[in-house]
FIMARDREN-652785 format. One record per residue (C-alpha): residue number from 1; residue in one letter; chain; x negated, y, z negated. Coordinates in pm, whole numbers, plus 50000, padded with zeros to 5 digits. Layout:
seq type mol c1 c2 c3
NUM a A X Y Z .
...
end
This chain:
seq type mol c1 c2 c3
1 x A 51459 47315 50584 .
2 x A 51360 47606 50788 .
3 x A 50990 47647 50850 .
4 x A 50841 48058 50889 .
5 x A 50484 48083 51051 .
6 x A 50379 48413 50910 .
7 x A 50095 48550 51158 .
8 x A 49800 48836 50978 .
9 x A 49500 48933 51089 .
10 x A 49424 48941 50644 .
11 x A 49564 48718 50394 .
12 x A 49578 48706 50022 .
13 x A 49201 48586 49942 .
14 x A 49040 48795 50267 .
15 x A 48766 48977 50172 .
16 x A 48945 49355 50246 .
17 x A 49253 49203 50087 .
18 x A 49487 49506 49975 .
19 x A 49844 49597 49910 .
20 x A 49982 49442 50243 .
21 x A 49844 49090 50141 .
22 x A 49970 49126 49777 .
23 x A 50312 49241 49926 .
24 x A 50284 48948 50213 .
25 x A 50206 48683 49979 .
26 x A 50534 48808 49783 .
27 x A 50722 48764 50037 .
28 x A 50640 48429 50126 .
29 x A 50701 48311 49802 .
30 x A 51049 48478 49831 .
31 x A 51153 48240 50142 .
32 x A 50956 47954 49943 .
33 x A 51188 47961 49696 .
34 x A 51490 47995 49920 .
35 x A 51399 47626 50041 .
36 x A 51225 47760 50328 .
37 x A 50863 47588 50391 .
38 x A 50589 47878 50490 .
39 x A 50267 47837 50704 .
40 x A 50033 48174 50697 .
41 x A 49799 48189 50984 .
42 x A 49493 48410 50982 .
43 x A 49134 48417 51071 .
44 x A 48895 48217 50931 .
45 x A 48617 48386 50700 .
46 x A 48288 48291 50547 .
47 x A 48359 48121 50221 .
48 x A 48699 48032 50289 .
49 x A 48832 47661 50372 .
50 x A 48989 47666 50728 .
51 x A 49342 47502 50482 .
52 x A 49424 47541 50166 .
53 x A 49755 47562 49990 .
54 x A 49872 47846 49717 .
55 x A 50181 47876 49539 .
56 x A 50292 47633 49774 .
57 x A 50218 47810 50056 .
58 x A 49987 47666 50354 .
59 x A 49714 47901 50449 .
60 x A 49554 47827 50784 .
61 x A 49258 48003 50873 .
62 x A 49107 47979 51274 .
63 x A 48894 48199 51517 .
64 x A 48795 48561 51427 .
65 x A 48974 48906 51454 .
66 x A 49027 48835 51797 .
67 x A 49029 48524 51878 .
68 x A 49290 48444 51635 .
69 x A 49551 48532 51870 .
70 x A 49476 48257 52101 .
71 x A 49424 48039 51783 .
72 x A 49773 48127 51662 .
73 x A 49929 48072 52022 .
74 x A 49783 47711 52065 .
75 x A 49890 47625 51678 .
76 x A 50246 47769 51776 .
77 x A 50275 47558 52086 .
78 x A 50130 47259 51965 .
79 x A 50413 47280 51662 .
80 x A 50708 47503 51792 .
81 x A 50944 47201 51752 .
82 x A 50888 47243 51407 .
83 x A 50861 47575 51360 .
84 x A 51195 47811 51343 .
85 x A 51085 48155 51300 .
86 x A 50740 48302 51357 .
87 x A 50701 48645 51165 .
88 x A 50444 48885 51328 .
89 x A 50278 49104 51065 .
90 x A 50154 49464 51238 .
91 x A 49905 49648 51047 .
92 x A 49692 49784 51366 .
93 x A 49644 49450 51451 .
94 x A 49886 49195 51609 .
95 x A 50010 48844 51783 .
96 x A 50174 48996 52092 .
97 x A 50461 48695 51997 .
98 x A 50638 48944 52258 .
99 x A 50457 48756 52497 .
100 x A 50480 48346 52352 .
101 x A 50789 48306 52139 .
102 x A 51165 48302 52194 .
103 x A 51342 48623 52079 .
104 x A 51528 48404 51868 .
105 x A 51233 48264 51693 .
106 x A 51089 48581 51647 .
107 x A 51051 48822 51326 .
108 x A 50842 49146 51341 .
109 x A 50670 49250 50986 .
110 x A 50534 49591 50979 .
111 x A 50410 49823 50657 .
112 x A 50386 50170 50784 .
113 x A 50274 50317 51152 .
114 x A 49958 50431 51218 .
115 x A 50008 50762 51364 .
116 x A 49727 51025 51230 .
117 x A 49514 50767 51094 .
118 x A 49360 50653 51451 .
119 x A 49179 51005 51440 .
120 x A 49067 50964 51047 .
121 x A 48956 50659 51065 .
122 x A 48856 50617 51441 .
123 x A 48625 50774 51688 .
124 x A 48731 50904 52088 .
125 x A 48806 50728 52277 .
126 x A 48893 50439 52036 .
127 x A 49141 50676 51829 .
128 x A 49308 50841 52167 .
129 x A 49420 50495 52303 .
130 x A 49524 50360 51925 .
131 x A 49733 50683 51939 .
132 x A 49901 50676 52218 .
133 x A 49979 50354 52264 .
134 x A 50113 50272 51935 .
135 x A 50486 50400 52029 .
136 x A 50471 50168 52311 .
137 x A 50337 49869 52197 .
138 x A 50576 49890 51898 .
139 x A 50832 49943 52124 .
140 x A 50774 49577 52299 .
141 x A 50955 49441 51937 .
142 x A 51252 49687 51938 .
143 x A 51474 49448 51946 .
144 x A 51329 49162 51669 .
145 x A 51437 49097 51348 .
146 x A 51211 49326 51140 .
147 x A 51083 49336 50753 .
148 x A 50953 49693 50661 .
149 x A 50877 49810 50299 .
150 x A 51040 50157 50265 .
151 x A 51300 50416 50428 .
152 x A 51010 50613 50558 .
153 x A 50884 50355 50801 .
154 x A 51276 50250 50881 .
155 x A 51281 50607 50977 .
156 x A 50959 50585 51232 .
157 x A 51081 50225 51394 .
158 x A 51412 50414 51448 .
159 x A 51249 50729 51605 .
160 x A 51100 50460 51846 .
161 x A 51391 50260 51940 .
162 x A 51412 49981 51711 .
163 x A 51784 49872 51613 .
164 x A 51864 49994 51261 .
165 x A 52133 49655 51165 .
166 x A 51814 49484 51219 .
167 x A 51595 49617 51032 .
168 x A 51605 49450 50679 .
169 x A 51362 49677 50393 .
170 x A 51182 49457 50117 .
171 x A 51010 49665 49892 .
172 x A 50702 49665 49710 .
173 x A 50742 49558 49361 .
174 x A 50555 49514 49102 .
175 x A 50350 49270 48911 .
176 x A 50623 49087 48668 .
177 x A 50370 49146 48360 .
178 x A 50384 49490 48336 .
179 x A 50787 49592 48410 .
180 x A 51002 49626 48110 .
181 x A 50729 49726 47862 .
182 x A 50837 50009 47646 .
183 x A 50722 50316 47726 .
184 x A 50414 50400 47578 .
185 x A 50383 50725 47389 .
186 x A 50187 50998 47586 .
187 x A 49817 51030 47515 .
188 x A 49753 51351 47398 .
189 x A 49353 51330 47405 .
190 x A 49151 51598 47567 .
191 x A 48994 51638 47827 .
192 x A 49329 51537 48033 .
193 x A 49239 51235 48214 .
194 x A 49361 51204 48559 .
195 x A 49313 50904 48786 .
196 x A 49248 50820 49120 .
197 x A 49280 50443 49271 .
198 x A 49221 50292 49627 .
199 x A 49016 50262 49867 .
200 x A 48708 50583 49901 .
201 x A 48918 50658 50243 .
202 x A 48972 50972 50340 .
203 x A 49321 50935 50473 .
204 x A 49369 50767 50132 .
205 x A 49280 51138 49994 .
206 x A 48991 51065 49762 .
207 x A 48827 51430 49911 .
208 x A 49180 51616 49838 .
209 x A 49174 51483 49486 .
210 x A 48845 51592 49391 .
211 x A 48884 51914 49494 .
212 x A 49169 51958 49309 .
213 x A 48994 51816 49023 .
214 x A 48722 52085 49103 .
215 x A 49014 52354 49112 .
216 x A 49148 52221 48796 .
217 x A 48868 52253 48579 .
218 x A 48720 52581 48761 .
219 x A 49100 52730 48572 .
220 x A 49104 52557 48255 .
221 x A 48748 52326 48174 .
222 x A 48938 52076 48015 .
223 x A 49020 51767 48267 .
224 x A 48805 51467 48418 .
225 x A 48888 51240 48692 .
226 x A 48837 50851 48669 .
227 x A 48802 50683 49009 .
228 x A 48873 50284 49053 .
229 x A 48810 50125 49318 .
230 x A 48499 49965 49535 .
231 x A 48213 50224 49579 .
232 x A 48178 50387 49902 .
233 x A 47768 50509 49892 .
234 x A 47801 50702 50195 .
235 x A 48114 50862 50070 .
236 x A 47951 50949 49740 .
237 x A 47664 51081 49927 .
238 x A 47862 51251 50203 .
239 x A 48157 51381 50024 .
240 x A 48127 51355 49675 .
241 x A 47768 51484 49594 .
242 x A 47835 51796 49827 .
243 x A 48188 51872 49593 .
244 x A 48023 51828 49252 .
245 x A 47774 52120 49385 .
246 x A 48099 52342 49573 .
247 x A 48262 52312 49228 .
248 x A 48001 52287 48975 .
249 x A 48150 51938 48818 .
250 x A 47912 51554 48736 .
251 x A 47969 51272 48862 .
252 x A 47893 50889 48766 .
253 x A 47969 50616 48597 .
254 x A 47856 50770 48237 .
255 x A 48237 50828 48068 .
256 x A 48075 51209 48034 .
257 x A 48075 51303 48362 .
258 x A 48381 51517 48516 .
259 x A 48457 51257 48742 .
260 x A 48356 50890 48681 .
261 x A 48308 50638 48931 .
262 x A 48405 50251 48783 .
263 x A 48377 50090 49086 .
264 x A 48617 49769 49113 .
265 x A 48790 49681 48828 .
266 x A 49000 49355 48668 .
267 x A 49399 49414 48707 .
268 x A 49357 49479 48342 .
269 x A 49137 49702 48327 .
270 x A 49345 49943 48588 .
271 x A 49631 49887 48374 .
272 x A 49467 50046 48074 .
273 x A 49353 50298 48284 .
274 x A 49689 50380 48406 .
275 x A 49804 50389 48034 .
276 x A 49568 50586 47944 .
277 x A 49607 50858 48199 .
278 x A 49804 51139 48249 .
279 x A 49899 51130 48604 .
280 x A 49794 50945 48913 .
281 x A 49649 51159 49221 .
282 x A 49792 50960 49546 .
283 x A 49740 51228 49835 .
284 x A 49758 50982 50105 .
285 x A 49868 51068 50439 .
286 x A 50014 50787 50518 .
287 x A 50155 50444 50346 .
288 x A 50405 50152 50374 .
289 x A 50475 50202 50053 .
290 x A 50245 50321 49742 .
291 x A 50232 50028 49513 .
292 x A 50007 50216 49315 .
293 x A 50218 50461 49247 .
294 x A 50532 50204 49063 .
295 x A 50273 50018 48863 .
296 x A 50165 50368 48670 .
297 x A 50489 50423 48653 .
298 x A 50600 50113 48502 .
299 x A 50322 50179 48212 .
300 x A 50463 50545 48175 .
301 x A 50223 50734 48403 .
302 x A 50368 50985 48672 .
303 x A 50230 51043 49000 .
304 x A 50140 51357 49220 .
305 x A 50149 51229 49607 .
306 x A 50160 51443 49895 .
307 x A 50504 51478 50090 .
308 x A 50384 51178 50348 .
309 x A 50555 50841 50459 .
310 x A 50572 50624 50150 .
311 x A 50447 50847 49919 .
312 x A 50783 51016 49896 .
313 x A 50967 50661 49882 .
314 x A 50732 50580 49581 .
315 x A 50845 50861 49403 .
316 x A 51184 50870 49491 .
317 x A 51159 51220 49689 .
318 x A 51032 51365 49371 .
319 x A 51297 51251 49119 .
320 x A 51068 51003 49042 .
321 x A 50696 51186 49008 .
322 x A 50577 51527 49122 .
323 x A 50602 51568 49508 .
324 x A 50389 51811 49665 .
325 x A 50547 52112 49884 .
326 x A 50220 52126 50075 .
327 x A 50005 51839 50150 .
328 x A 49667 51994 50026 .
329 x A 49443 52078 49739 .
330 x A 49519 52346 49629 .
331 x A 49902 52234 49597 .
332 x A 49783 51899 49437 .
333 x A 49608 52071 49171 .
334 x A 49870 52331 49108 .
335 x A 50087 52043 49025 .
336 x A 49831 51864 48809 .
337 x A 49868 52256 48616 .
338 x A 50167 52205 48593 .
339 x A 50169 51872 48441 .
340 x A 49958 51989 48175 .
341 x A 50156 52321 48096 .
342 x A 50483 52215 48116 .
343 x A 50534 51967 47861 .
344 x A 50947 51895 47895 .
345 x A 50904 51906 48282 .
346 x A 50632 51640 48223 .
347 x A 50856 51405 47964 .
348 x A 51132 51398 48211 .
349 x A 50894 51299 48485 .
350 x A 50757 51037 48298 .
351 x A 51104 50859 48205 .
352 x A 51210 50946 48523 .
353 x A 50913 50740 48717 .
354 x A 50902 50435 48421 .
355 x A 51322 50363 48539 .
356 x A 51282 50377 48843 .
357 x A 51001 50166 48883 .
358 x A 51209 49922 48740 .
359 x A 51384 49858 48998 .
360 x A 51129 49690 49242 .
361 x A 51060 49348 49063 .
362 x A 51043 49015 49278 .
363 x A 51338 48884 49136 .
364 x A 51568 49176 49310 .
365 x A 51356 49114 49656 .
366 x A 51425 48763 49609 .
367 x A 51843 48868 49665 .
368 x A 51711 49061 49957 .
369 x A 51571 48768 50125 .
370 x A 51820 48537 50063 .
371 x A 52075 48827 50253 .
372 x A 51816 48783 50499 .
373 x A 51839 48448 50597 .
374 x A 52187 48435 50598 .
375 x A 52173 48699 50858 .
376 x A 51914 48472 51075 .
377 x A 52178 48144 50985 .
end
């Protein structure tokens, strides 16, 4: 039995848990169930025992964002007899297993590259280092086994000199409950409901799709946008409140206002949502992935995404949702026109997005990983 110490500065029940962790967990269960045994090592926070076990899976939790590193190094050395393979999971953060582990031993697990991000989400000189260091820090695994989720980030690690036979691409999938429904017929209630979920991030795109909501409804009235997701007040304050006056659209959590605010919801509830809507607005800049983006179109709802890493693999370059030539507003909410004018267009998107979604289930990444460890063996 081969035993994988998978390294994250987040795991499944952390409290800024997100698509990574759902994916990460996924793929643990994957070598699980190859007969592998799995140890996930992360730091330790409040409310959370330091060990627990789920889905058979050994969480260890030591030290804090920092610290963890050293944590993970002692563990490692007090255990490498046991341990075969120790995966190092990149998002911003990482192990440095460059540094402590065998090449042999070692697996490098990245979503997506950070690239513009440092200067969204960081300040100088913070986001000048992140930036341009990034190609050379990644550049220190080149030549590890590595686990990616899309084409898109292949692409990048490529660019950078990683070794493309090595590179092995697990995609997101999505949850089991909701892939092979029929597809549900399309809702033809006005106003046209759009929806926005994630994170109230701006690289995420929350500002771009409220002002093409604003755009929208400035052309035709009839159109509201439902956000999910954990409320930002500053962003609402900051952001939101200044569009709702630039436009002349409300904003809350009454289901009258132009755009609605839920907050966080259950799975279930974003489901319905999803059903319910007639597109999803993902302008991201930059993603692994898009998970968000197959589970709306498992329940029958296309997506508009901007032309970024990710986004395009989610959509299948467009075959698969609406792809935007330009990555702004106004180009966003010419497409969510277009959606609502063009009703054939729209039906063929639809169908389009549902098959193809069903194609990322568990069970196929489950063939992927077995591949996978044959190629370690």
């Amino acid at each position: 039995m081969k035993t994988f110490l998978f390294l994250s500065w987040r795991d499944i029940r952390s409290p800024k848990s997100g698509g990574a962790e759902v994916h990460t967990h996924g793929l643990m269960r994957c070598f699980l169930q190859e007969g592998c045994r799995v140890i996930h090592f992360a730091p330790v926070y409040e409310s959370l025992p330091t060990e627990e076990e789920i889905d058979g899976i050994t969480y260890l939790r030591q030290g804090g964002i920092a610290s963890v590193i050293k944590k993970a190094r002692k563990y490692y050395h007090q255990h490498k007899n046991e341990i075969d393979y120790v995966v190092d999971q990149c998002n911003t953060h990482r192990f440095f297993t460059r540094f402590w582990v065998p090449q042999k031993k070692r697996i490098f697990y990245i979503h997506q590259l950070t690239k513009e991000i440092w200067d969204i989400n960081m300040k100088f000189p913070l986001s000048w280092i992140g930036k341009h260091t990034e190609n050379a820090m990644l550049r220190l695994q080149r030549f590890d086994w590595t686990i990616t989720v899309s084409e898109s980030t292949r692409d990048d690690l490529l660019k950078v000199g990683f070794q493309k036979e090595r590179i092995v691409i697990v995609p997101n999938a999505a949850n089991e409950e909701i892939l092979g429904l029929p597809l549900p017929p399309v809702s033809l209630k006005l106003p046209h409901t759009f929806l926005y979920a994630g994170r109230y991030s701006k690289y995420k795109g929350i500002d771009a799709a409220i002002k093409a909501l604003g755009m929208v409804k400035a052309y035709c009235g009839k159109v509201k946008l439902h956000i999910l997701g954990k409320k930002d007040e500053d962003v609402i304050r900051d952001m939101i409140a200044p569009l709702a006056q630039e436009y002349g659209f409300s904003y809350g959590v009454s289901e009258d206002c132009d755009v609605v605010l839920h907050g966080f919801v259950s799975g279930e509830e974003k489901y319905q949502w999803m059903r319910d809507s007639y597109a999803l607005l993902f302008p991201s800049l930059r993603e692994g992935w898009g998970i968000i983006v197959t589970e709306a179109a498992a329940l029958g709802t296309p997506s508009i995404v901007y032309d970024s890493p990710g986004c395009r693999d989610a959509v299948n370059y467009g075959k698969a949702g609406y792809l935007c030539k330009e990555n702004t507003s106004e180009e966003l909410a010419r497409l969510m026109l277009n959606c609502m004018q063009n009703e054939a267009e729209y039906s063929e998107k639809r169908q389009s997005a549902y098959d193809f979604a069903q194609r990322f289930s568990w069970k196929e990444n489950q063939k992927i990983v077995k591949a996978f460890l044959e190629s370690l063996a």
